[in-house]
C-alpha positions in Angstrom: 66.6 -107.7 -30.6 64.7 -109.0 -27.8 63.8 -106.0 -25.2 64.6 -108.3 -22.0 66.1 -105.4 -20.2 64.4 -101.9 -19.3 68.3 -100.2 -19.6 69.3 -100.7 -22.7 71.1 -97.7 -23.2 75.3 -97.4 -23.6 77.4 -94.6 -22.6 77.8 -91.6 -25.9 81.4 -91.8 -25.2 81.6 -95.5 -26.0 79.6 -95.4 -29.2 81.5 -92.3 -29.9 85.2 -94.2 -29.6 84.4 -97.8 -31.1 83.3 -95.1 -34.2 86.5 -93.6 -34.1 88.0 -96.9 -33.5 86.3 -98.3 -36.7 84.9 -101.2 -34.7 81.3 -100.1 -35.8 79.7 -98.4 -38.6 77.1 -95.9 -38.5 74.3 -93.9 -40.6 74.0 -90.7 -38.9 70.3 -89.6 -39.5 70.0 -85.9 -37.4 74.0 -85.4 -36.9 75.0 -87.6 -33.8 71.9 -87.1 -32.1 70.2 -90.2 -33.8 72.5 -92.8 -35.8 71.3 -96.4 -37.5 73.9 -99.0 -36.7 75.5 -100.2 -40.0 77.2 -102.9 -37.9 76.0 -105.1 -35.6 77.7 -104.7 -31.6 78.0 -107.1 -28.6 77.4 -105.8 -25.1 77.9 -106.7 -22.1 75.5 -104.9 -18.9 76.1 -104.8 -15.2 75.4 -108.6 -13.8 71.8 -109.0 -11.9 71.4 -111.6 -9.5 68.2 -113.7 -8.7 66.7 -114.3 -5.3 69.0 -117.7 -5.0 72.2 -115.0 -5.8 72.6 -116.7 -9.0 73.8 -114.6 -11.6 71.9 -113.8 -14.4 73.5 -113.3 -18.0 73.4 -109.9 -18.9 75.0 -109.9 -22.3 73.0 -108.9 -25.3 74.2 -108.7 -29.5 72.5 -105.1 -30.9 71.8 -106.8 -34.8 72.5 -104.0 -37.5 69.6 -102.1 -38.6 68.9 -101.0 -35.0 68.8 -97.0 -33.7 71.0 -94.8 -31.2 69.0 -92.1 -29.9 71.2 -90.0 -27.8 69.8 -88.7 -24.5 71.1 -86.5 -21.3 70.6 -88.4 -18.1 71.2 -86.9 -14.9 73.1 -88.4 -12.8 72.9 -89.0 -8.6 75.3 -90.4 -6.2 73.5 -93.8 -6.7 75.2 -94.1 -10.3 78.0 -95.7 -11.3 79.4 -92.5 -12.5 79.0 -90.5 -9.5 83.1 -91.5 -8.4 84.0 -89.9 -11.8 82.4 -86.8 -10.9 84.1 -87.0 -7.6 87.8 -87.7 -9.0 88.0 -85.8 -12.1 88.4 -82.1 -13.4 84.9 -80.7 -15.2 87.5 -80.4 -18.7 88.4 -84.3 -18.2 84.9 -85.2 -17.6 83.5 -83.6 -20.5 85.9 -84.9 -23.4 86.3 -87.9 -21.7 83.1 -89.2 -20.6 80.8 -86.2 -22.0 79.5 -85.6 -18.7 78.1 -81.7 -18.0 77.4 -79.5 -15.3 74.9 -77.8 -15.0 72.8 -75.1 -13.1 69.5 -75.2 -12.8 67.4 -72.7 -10.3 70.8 -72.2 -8.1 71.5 -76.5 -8.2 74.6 -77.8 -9.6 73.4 -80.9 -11.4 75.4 -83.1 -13.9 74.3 -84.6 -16.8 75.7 -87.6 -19.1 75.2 -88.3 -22.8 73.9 -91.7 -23.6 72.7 -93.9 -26.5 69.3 -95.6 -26.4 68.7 -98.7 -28.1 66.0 -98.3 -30.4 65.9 -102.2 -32.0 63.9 -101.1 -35.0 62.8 -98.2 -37.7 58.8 -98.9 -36.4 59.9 -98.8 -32.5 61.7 -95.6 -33.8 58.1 -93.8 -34.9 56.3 -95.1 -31.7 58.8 -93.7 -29.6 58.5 -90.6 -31.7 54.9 -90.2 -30.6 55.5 -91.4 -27.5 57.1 -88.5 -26.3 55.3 -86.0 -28.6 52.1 -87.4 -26.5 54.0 -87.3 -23.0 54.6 -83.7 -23.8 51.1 -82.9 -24.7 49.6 -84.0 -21.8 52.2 -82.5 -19.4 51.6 -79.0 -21.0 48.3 -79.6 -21.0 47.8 -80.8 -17.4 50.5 -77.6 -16.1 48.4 -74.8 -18.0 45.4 -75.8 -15.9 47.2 -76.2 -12.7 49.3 -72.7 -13.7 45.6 -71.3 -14.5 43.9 -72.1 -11.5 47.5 -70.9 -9.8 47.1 -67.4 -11.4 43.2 -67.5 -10.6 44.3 -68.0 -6.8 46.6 -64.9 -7.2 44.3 -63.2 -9.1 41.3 -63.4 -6.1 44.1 -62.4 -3.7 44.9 -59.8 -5.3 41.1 -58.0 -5.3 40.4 -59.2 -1.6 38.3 -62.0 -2.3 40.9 -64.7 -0.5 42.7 -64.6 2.3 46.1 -66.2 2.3 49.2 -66.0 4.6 52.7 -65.7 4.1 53.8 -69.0 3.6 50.5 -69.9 1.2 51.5 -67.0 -1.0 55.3 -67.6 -1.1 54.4 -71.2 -1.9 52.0 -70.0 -4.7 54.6 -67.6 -6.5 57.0 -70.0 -6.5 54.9 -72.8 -8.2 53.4 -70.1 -11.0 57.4 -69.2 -11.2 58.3 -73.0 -12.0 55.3 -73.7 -14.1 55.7 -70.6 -16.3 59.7 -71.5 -16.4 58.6 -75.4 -17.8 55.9 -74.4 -19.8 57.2 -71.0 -21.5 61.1 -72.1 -21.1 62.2 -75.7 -20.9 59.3 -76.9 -22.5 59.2 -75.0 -25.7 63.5 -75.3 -25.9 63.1 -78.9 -25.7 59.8 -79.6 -28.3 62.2 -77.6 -30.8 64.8 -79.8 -30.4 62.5 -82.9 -30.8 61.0 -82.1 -33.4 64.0 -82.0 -35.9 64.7 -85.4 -34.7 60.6 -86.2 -35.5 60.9 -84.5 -39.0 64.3 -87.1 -39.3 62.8 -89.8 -38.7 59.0 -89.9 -40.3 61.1 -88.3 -43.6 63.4 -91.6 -43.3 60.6 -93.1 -43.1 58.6 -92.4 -45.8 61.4 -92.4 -48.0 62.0 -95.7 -47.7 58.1 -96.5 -48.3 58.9 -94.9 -51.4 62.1 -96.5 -52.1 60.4 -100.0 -51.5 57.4 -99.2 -53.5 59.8 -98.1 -56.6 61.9 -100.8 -56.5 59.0 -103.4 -56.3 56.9 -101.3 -59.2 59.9 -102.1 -61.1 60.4 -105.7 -60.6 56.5 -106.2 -61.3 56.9 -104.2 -64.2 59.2 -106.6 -65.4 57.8 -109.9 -63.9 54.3 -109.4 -65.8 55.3 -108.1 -69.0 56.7 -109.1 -72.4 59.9 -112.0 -72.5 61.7 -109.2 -74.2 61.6 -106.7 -71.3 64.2 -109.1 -70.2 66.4 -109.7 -73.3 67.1 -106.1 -73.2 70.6 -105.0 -73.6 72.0 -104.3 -69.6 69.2 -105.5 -68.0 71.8 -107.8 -66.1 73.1 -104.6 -64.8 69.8 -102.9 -64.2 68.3 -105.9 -61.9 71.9 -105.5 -59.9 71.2 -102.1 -59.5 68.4 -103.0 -58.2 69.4 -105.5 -55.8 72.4 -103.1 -54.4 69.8 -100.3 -53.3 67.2 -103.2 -51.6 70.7 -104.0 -49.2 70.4 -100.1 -47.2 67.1 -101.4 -45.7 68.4 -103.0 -42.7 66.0 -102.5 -40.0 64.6 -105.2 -38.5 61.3 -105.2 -39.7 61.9 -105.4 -42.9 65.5 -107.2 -42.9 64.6 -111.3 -43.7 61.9 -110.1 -46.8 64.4 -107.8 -47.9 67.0 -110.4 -47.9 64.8 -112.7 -49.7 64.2 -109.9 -52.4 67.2 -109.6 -53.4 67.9 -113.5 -53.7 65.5 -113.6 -55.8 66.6 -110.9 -57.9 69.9 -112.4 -58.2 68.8 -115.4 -59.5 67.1 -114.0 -62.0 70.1 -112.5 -63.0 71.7 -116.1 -63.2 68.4 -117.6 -65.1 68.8 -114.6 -67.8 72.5 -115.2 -68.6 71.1 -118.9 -69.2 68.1 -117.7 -71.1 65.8 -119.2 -68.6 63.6 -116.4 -69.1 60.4 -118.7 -67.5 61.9 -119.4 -64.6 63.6 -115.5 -64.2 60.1 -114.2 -64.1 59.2 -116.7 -61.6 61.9 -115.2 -59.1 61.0 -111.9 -60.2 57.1 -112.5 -58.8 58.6 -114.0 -55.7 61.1 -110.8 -55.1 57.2 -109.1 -55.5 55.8 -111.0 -52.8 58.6 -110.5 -50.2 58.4 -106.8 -51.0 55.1 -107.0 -50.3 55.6 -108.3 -47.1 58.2 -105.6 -46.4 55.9 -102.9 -47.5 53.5 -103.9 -45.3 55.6 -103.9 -41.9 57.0 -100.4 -42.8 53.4 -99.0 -43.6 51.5 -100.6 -40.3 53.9 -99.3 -37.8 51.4 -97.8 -35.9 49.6 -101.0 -35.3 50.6 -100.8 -31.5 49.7 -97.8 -30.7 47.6 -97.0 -28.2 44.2 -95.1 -29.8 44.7 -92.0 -27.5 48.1 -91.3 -29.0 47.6 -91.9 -32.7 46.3 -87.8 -32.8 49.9 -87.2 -32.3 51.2 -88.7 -35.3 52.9 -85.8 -37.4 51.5 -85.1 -40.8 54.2 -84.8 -43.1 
């Protein structure tokens, strides 16, 4: 799925009612925080116009395999939401729209649950560490301004500074919000990401494993004795085989995948005509395109940027 658009995001209370519609299918991976789309879906975004006012397409197909990744968004009298908020009860807003109010330092503000689209399982980790990085350096960058804040006091304090009214009101009030984001929001909202991180690096690996299996398997098979495949159900066992490669959907990996488990099949087909030559043949192949798969998964990180790589989780 082609990122053309910096919005791709859809509203949680769509998602939420084409699921209870059974319109799309889902895999929810951390509750309905984070779900892997089963199904693909077709959307449609607010039409753009170009400097000649010509409109501009806006519609965009979400292939199965790609991620929701919920996320509260506030919301401003610039948003198309704003004339809910404006003509609707807080109860109707809520169930109908999940949209919540809240208050923050004596502000009402409101908030609305949305859906990111993540197009792949590797985007998925970057954005993981992403965000774990973003955080880092904001904590790290608001102790040393709330130090040198407290330092200020501190010299205050003992007389060796002189400050004024308004300097020291203004200088409470920013250790006040610092200690609030650092001590409060901060640590509230690292706890919350990281269950989502542990989600999806333990997906990940999994299915590193899962691949790795499955192709040990089928090399197992393809290099060794004629016999290995005269065995009584291996018809049944290659199936097996074939219907556990089909959960691995992401994008990534999708085509080699796909190609695995042609070749699987036909072997399959070449052992119930005792073509056992050309059923190791097809086995190699499945190998290779496992191989390939593999090696997607496992260089995820290849776009990283070298700063942010410290932040990968070890697991």
């Amino acid at each position: 799925m082609p990122k053309r658009y910096g919005d791709l995001r859809v509203p949680a209370s769509l998602i939420r009612a084409w699921i209870d519609a059974g319109k799309i299918a889902v895999i929810p991976k951390v509750g309905v925080k984070l779900l892997q789309l089963m199904t693909p879906i077709y959307l449609t975004f607010p039409q753009v116009y170009d400097r000649k006012r010509r409109r501009k397409n806006r519609r965009m197909w979400v292939p199965a395999g790609s991620f929701l990744n919920s996320r509260w968004i506030l919301l401003g009298p610039r948003n198309t939401e704003w004339k809910l908020i404006t003509s609707l009860t807080e109860q109707e807003l809520k169930e109908l729209y999940i949209i919540v109010r809240v208050e923050e330092e004596g502000q009402v503000r409101w908030y609305r649950l949305i859906y990111e689209i993540v197009s792949s399982e590797s985007q998925l980790l970057r954005q993981r560490v992403h965000i774990r990085s973003r955080y880092a350096k904001e904590r790290s960058y608001k102790e040393a301004v709330l130090e040198a804040v407290e330092r200020e006091l501190g010299d205050y304090l003992q007389g060796k500074t002189q400050l004024n009214t308004r300097q020291l009101d203004e200088l409470v009030i920013l250790q006040r919000r610092l200690s609030n984001r650092l001590f409060d929001s901060m640590a509230a909202v690292q706890s919350k990401l990281s269950e989502r991180d542990t989600v999806a690096f333990l997906t990940a690996w999994m299915n590193i494993e899962g691949l790795r299996d499955r192709k040990n398997r089928l090399s197992f098979l393809a290099n060794g004795q004629d016999s290995e495949l005269q065995r009584h159900n291996i018809e049944v066992h290659l199936l097996n085989i074939s219907d556990r490669l089909a959960v691995y959907i992401s994008r990534e990996v999708r085509r080699s995948v796909r190609w695995a488990r042609y070749h699987v099949q036909m072997t399959v087909s070449d052992i119930r005509e005792s073509r056992i030559r050309d059923g190791k043949h097809h086995l190699k192949r499945a190998v290779e395109h496992l191989n390939t798969a593999l090696k997607a998964l496992l260089e995820w990180d290849k776009k990283l940027p070298e700063d942010e790589r410290r932040y990968i989780p070890s697991l």
